[in-house]
C-alpha positions in Angstrom: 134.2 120.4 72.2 135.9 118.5 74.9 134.0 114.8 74.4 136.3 111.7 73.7 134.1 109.3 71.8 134.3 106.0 71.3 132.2 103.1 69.9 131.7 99.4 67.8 130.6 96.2 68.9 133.3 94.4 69.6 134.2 90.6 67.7 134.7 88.3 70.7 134.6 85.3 70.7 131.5 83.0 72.1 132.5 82.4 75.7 132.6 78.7 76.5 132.8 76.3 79.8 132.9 72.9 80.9 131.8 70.9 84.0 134.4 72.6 86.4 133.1 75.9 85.5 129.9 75.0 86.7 130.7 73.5 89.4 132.5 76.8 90.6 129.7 78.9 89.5 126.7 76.8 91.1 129.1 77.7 94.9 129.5 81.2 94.4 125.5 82.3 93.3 126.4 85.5 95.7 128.9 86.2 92.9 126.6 86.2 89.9 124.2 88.2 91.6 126.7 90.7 92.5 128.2 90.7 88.9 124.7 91.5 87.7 123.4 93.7 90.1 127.0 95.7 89.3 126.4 95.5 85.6 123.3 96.7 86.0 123.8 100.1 86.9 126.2 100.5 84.0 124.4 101.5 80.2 126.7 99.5 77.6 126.7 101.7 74.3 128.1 100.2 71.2 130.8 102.9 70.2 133.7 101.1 69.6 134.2 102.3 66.1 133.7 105.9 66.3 136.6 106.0 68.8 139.0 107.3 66.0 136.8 107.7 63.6 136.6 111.5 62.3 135.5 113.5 59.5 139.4 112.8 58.5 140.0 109.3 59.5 139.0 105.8 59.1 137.8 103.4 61.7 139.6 100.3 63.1 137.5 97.3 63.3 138.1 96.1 67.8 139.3 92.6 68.0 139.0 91.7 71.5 140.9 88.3 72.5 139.0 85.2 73.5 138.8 85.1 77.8 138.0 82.6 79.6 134.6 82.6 82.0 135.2 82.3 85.7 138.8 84.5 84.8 136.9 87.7 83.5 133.6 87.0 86.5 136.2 87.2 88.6 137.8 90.7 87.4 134.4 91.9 87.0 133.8 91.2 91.2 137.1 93.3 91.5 135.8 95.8 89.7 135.7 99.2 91.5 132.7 101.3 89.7 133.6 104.2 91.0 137.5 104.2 91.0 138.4 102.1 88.7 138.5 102.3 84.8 135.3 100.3 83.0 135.8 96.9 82.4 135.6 94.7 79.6 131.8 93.5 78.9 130.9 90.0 79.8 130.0 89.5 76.1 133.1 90.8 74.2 131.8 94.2 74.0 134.3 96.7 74.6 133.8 99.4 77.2 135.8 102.2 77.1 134.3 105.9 77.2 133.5 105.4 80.8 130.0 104.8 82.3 126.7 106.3 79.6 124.4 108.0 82.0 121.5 105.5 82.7 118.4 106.7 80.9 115.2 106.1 82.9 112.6 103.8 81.4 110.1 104.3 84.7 110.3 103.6 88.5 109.9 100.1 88.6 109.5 97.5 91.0 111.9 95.4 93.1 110.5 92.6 91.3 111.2 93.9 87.8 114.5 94.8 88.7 115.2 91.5 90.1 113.2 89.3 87.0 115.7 91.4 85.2 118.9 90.3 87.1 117.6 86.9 86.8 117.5 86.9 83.2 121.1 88.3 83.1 122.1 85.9 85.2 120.7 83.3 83.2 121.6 84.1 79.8 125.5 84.1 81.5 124.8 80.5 82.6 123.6 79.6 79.0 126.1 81.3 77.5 128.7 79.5 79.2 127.3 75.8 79.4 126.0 76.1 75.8 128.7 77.6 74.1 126.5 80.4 72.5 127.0 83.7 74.7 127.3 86.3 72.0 124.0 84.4 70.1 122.2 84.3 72.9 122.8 88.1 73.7 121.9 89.1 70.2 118.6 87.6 70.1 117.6 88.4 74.1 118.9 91.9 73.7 116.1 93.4 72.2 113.2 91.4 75.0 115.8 92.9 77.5 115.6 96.5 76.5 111.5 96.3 76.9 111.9 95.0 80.4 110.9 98.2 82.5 114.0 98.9 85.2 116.6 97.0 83.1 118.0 98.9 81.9 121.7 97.5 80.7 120.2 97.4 77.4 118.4 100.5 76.9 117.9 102.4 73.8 119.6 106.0 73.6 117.4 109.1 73.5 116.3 109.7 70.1 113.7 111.9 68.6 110.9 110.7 65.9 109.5 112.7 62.5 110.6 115.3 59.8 112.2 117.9 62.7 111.2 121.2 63.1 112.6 124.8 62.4 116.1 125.5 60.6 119.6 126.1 62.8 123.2 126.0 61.3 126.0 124.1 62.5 129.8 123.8 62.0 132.1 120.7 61.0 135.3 121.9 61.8 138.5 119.7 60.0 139.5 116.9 62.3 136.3 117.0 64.4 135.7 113.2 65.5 132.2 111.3 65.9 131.8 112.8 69.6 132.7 116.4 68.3 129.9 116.8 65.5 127.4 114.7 68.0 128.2 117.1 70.7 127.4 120.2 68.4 124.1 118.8 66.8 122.9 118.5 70.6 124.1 121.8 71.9 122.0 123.0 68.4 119.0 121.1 69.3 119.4 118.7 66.4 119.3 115.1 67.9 118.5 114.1 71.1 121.6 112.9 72.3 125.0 112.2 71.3 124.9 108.4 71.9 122.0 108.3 69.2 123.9 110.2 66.7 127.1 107.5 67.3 124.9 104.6 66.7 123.2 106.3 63.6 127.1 106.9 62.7 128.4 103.8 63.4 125.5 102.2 61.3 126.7 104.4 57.7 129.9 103.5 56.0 129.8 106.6 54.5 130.0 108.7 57.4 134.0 109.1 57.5 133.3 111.3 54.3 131.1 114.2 56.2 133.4 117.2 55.1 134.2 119.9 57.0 131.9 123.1 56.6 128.5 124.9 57.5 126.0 122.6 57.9 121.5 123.7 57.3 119.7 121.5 59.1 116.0 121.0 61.4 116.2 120.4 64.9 114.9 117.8 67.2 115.7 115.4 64.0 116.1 111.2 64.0 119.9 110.5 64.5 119.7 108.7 61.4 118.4 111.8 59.6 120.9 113.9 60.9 123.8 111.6 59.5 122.3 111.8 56.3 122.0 115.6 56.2 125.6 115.5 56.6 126.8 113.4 53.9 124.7 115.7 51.4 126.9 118.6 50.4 123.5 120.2 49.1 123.1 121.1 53.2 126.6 122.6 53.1 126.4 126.4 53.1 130.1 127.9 52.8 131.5 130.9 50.6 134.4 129.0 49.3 137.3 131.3 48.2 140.6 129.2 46.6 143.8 131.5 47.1 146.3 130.3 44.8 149.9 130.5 45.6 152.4 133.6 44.2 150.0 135.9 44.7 150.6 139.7 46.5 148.3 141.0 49.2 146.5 143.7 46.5 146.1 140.3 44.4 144.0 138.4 47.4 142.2 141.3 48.8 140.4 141.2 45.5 140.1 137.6 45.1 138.7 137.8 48.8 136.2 140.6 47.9 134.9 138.9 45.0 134.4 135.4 46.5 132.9 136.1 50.1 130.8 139.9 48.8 132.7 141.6 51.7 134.0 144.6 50.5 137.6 145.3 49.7 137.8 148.8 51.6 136.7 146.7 54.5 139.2 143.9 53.9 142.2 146.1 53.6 141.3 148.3 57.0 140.8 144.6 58.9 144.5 143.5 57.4 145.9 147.1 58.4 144.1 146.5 62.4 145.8 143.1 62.6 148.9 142.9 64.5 150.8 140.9 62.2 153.3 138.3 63.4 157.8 138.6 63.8 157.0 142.3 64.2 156.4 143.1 60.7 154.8 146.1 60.9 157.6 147.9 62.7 160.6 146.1 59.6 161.7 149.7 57.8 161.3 149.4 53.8 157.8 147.1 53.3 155.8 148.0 50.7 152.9 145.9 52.2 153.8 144.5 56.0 151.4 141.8 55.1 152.6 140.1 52.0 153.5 137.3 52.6 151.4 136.5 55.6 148.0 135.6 53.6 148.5 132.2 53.2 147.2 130.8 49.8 145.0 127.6 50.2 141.2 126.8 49.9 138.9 128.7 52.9 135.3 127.9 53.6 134.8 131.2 55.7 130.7 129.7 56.4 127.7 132.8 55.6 127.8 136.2 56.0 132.0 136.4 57.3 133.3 139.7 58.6 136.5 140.8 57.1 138.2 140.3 60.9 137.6 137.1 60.6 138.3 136.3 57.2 141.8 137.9 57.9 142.8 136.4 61.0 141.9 132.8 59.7 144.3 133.1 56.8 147.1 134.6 59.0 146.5 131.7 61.4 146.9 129.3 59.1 150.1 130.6 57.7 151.2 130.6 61.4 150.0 126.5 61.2 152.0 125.7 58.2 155.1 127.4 59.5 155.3 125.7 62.7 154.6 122.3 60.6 157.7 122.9 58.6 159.5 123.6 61.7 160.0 127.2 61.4 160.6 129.0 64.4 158.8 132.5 65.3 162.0 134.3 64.9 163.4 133.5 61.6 159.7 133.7 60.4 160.1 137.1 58.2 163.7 135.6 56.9 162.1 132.3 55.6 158.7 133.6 54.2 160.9 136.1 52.3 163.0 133.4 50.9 160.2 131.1 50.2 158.2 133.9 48.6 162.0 134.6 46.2 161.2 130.6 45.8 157.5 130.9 44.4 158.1 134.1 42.0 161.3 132.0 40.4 160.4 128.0 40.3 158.0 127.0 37.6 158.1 123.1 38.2 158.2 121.1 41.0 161.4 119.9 40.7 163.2 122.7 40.3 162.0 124.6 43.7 164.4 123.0 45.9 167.3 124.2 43.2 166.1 127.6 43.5 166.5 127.8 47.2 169.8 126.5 46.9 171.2 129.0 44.3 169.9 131.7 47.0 171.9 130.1 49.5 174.8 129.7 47.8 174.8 133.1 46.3 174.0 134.6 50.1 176.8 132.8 51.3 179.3 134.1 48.6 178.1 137.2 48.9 176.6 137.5 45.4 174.1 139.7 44.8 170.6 137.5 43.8 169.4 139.5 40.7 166.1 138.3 41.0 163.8 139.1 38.2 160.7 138.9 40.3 162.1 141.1 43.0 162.4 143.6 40.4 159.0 143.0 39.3 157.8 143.9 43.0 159.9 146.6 43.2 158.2 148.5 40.3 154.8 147.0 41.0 154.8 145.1 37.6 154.0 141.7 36.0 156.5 141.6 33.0 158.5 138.1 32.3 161.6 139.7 31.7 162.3 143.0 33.0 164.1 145.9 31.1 167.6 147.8 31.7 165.1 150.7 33.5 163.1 148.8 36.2 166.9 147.2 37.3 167.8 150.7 38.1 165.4 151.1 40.3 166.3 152.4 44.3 163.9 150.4 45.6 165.2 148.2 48.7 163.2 145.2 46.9 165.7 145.9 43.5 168.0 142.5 44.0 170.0 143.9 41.0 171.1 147.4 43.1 171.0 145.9 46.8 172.6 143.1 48.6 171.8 140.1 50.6 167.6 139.6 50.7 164.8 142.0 50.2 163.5 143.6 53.4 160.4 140.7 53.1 158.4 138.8 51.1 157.3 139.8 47.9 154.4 137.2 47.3 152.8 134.7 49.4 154.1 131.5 49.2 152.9 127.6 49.7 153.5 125.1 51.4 156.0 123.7 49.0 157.7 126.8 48.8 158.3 126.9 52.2 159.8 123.1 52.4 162.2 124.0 49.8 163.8 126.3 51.6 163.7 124.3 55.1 165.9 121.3 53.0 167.1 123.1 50.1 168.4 120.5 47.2 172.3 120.1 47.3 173.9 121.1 44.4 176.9 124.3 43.6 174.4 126.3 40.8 174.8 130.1 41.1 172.5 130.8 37.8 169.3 130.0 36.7 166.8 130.8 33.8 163.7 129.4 31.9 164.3 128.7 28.6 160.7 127.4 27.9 157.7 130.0 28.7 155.4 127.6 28.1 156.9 124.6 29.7 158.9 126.4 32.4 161.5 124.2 32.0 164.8 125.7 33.4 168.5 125.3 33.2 170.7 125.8 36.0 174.2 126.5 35.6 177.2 126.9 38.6 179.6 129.6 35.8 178.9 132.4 34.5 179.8 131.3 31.3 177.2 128.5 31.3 174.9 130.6 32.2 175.0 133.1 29.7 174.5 130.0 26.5 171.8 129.3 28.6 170.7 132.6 28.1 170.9 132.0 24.4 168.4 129.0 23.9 165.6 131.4 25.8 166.4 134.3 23.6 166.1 131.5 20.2 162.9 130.2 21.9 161.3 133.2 22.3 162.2 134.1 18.6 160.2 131.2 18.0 157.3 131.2 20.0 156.8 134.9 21.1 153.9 137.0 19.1 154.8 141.0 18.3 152.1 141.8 20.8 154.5 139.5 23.8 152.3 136.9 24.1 153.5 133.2 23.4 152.2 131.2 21.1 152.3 127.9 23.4 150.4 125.4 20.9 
């Protein structure tokens, strides 16, 4: 969709005159004709206030500055249809997406044109000797638009009655006014895009159409159309929520469960996808994808095929890295940091912390002893892991190797993924939970701390810990 839109009436102010401004108008009647005869051709559409209005965004209300008469007549005559940009309407309105194609309301006569012309010409002269421009174009508008050949005023294209047959269409995030227009025509819904801004422009509830797959009839009233929209009955979506710390065996199923595409097909899609900073060729990955499925809400629309359904999740991984300003070669390095970030940090304060005691025990040289690398390592879930899954040879064992794993163990978010762009400053080397069911943490920068830190989680899971391992959290 390549359309800009625009749109809104704008709030001039009523054009007024005085005897001089007469005077100069009743000697230059060649220059009122050719101002109308020049307006004539154009087709003034009231967009104004779908210009930046989106399925994300909220509309500015135009404010046009009070001109005076024979100034703007005169930069009118200037006016250059065919090289220069549209001009300002004689009434206040705004016009600003360039010239609407004239719609044709029948041959017509000289003489109609003309009678037309004339009543332009003299609704400018009562605007400006009787102060009342803008009323006086409100109330002739509508005997304007019924005068065949004139047609400054006409109506867009619209179609009349329930609509016929059934057709889906897509709302992508972001699209504006013009965009969703643009796709109901090219589906046969309305008639034309200019009808479907007005209709638009005309519901204050439009700016909440959300993004999805939309059921609807064809050759529908622009008004109807709008109001499928803002029903989310019409959506049709399978709507899959990946949450974050999850591994790629983890959202394979989630996947399977919430679109009905098969896992086996899901996991020989992800193994076809060339996966970004060369992954698949890093030695020592238990998955080349982990960390690549980016956890977030997905609408993947009906009946998704598992290429697809794969490819928009790596994109939008790829999206949320080059937001944090994460360049394409230090992508692998950061997801696997980020991903060590999301397995430790259980609140939100604490996940900057957590990226900085990596840092500052990667730049000490200090082995990371990461519980949730171990966990990876051995393909296991368990809180606290035991003196047998630390001796593992595993390249993903933080206790027995140096430095970072060979790449992520987990997808992680978004805020994962700012907390290691802008780490929190501080000199901790240690951390541990001493709440399970809070997640509260203590960080400590000696050993020594660390190890009475230790302490309280051992009494608190004395406490609160049931003989089977669960926690009795209240």
């Amino acid at each position: 969709m390549t359309h800009r839109e625009t749109g809104g009436p704008g709030a001039g102010e009523p054009v007024t005159g005085d005897a001089d401004l007469d005077e100069r108008r009743r000697s230059s009647p060649r220059r009122a004709a050719r101002v109308a005869e020049g307006r004539r051709e154009e087709q003034v559409f009231d967009q104004q206030a779908l210009d930046t209005r989106s399925v994300s965004s909220v509309p500015e209300t135009y404010e046009p500055p009070a001109v005076e008469a024979y100034d703007h007549l005169e930069a009118v005559e200037a006016h250059d249809p065919f090289t220069d940009p549209p001009p300002r309407d004689v009434f206040g309105d705004p016009v600003t997406d360039g010239y609407v194609p004239v719609i044709n309301r029948g041959t017509g006569g000289v003489g109609r044109r003309r009678r037309g012309v004339g009543l332009l010409v003299l609704l400018l002269v009562v605007g400006v000797v009787g102060g009342a421009g803008w009323f006086a174009y409100q109330a002739l508008r509508p005997v304007l638009a019924d005068i065949q050949g004139f047609e400054l005023f006409a109506a867009p294209e619209d179609y009349t009655g329930a609509g016929t047959g059934s057709v889906e269409v897509v709302v992508d995030p972001g699209d504006s006014g013009t965009q969703i227009g643009t796709a109901l025509l090219d589906a046969g819904v309305v008639a034309s895009v200019e009808a479907f801004l007005a209709a638009a422009n005309a519901e204050p509830e439009f700016t909440s159409v959300q993004p999805g797959t939309y059921t609807m009839a064809q050759q529908l009233p622009a008004v109807d159309a709008v109001t499928v929209l803002l029903d989310p009955a019409n959506r049709v979506a399978s709507t899959v929520v990946i949450a974050e710390g999850l591994r790629v065996e983890q959202i394979l199923d989630r996947l399977a469960e919430g679109t009905g595409v098969p896992r086996e097909e899901l996991q020989a899609a992800l193994d076809a996808t060339e996966l970004p900073a060369g992954a698949r060729e890093v030695p020592g990955l238990i998955e080349p994808a982990e960390g690549f499925l980016y956890p977030d809400g997905y609408e993947f629309g009906q009946d998704p095929t598992a290429a697809d359904i794969i490819a928009t999740m790596i994109a939008r991984g790829q999206e949320e890295l080059a937001a944090a300003g994460v360049a394409p070669e230090v992508q692998l390095e950061v997801l696997t940091r980020a991903s060590l970030v999301q397995g430790e940090a259980r609140l939100d304060e604490d996940f900057g912390k957590v990226a900085q005691v990596v840092q500052n025990r990667l730049a000490i040289g200090q082995s990371l002893e990461l519980d949730s690398t171990v966990n990876y390592a051995t393909q296991t879930f368990d809180t606290r892991t035991t003196d047998a899954q630390r001796d593992s040879d595993s390249p993903f064992n933080t206790y027995g190797v140096a430095g970072l794993p060979p790449g992520p163990i987990k997808s992680p978010g978004r805020q994962a993924i700012e907390a290691v762009a802008a780490p929190t400053p501080g000199p901790w080397l240690y951390f541990v939970t001493v709440d399970l069911c809070t997640g509260e943490t203590a960080f400590a920068e000696s050993y020594d701390e660390h190890l009475d830190n230790v302490a309280v989680l051992d009494a608190w899971q004395r406490e609160n810990q049931n003989d089977d391992g669960t926690l009795a959290c209240g």
